[in-house]
C-alpha positions as CSV (number, residue, x, y, z in Angstrom):
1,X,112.3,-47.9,-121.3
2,X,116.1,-48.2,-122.3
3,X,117.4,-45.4,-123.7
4,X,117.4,-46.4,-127.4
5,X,113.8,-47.2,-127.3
6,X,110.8,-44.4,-127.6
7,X,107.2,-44.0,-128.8
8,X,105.3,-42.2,-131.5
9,X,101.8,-40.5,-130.5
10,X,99.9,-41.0,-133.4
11,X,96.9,-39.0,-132.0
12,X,93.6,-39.0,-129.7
13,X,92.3,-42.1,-129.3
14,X,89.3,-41.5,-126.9
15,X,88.7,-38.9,-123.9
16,X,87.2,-41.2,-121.0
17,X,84.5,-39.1,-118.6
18,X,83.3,-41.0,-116.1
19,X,79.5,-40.7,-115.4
20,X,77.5,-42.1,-112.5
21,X,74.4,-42.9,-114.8
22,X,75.0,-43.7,-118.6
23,X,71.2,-43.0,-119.6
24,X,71.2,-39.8,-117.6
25,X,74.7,-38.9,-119.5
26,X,73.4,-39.5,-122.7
27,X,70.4,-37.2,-122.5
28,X,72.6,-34.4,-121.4
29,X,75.1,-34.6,-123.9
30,X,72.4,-35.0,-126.0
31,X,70.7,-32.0,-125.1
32,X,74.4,-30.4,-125.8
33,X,74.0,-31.0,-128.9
34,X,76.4,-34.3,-129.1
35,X,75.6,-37.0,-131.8
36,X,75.9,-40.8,-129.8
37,X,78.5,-42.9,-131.9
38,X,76.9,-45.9,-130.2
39,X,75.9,-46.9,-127.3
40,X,76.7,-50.4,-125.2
41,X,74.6,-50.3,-122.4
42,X,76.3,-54.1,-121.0
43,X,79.5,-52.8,-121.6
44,X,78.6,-49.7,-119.3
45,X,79.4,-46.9,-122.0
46,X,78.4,-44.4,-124.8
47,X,80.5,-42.9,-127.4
48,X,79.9,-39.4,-128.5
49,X,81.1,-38.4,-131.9
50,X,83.5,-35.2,-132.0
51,X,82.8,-34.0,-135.9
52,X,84.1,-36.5,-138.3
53,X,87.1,-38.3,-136.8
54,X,86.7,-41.6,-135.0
55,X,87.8,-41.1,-131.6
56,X,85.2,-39.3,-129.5
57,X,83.8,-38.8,-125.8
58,X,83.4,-42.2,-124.4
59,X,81.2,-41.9,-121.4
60,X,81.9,-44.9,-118.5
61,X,79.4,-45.9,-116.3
62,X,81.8,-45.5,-112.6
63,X,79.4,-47.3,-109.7
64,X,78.5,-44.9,-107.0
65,X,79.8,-42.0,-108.6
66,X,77.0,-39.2,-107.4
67,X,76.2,-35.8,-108.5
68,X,78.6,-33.9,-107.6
69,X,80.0,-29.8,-108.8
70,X,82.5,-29.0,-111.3
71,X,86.1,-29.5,-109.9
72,X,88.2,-26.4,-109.6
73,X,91.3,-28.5,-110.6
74,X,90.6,-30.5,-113.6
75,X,91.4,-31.8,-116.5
76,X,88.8,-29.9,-119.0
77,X,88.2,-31.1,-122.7
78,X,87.7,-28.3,-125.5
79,X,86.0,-29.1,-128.8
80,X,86.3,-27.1,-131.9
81,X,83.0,-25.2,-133.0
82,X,82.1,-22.6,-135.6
83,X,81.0,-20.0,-133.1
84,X,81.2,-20.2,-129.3
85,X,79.1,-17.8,-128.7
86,X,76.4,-19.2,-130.8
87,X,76.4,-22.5,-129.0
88,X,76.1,-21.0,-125.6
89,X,72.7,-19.4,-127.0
90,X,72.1,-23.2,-128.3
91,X,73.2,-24.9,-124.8
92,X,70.8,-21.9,-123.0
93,X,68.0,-22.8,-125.2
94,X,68.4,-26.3,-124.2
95,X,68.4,-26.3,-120.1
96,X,72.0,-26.4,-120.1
97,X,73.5,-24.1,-117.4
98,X,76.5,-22.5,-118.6
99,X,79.5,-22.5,-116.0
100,X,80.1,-18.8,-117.1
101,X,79.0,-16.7,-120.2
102,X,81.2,-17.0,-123.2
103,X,84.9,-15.5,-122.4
104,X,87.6,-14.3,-125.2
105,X,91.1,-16.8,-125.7
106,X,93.6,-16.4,-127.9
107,X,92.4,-18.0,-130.7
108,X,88.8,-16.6,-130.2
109,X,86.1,-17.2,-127.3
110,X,84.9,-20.1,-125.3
111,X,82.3,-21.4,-123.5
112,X,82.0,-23.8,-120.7
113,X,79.8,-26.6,-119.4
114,X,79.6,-29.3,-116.5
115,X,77.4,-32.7,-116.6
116,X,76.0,-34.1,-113.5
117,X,79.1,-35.4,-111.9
118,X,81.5,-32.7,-112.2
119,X,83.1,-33.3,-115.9
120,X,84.0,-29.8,-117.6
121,X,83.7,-29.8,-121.4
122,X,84.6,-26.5,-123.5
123,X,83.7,-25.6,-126.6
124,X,86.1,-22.6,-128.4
125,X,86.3,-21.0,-131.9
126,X,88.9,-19.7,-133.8
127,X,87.4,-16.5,-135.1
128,X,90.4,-14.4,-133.8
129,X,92.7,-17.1,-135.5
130,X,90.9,-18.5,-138.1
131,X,94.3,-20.0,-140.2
132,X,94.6,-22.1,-136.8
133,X,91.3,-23.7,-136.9
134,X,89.7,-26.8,-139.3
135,X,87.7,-24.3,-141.2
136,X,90.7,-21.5,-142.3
């Protein structure tokens, strides 16, 4: 790129996690609590909605990809909720393991999970911050 020419980010368009099993994806996230935008099964991939925008979670069926633990040193996704600590009761009372118990940020607390192959999604609230967060 010259140096008269740049870029605007205009936002998020999709977060890609790669999964090694789309119908074994989907029923975790699913159990999560995550709503499926759609679902293209030929196509090798699932969209899962994040509240009311358009862009979401867009699970990719990756051949050979195994089982595998969370990665110590990776990219993790965090999604906005009401209460953190609520939804780790919910995600409990569902089979999901928790990759810790609820732990306080900045902003509020957060609460951590892995799927099957290792991809860490985070779910934080803004009750310490609440002028930050979607619901002020």
């Amino acid at each position: 790129m010259s140096d008269d020419e740049s870029y605007e980010l205009l936002g998020f368009d999709n977060v890609l996690l790669p999964v090694g099993h789309l119908g074994e994806a989907v029923g975790f996230y699913e159990r999560a609590g995550f709503a499926v935008g759609f679902r293209l099964d030929e196509a090798g991939i699932a969209l899962l909605r994040a509240g009311g925008e358009t862009p979401g979670i867009l699970l990719r069926l990756e051949e050979g990809l195994g089982h595998r633990p969370p990665p110590w040193h990776s990219a993790r996704v965090w999604l906005e909720v009401p209460d953190a600590r609520a939804a780790a009761r919910v995600l409990r009372a569902a089979g999901i393991t928790l990759l810790d118990e609820p732990f306080p940020v900045a902003t509020g607390w957060t609460v951590e999970i892995a799927d099957p192959w290792g991809n860490v999604i985070g779910l934080t609230d803004y009750t310490k911050r609440p002028e930050l967060g979607r619901r002020p």
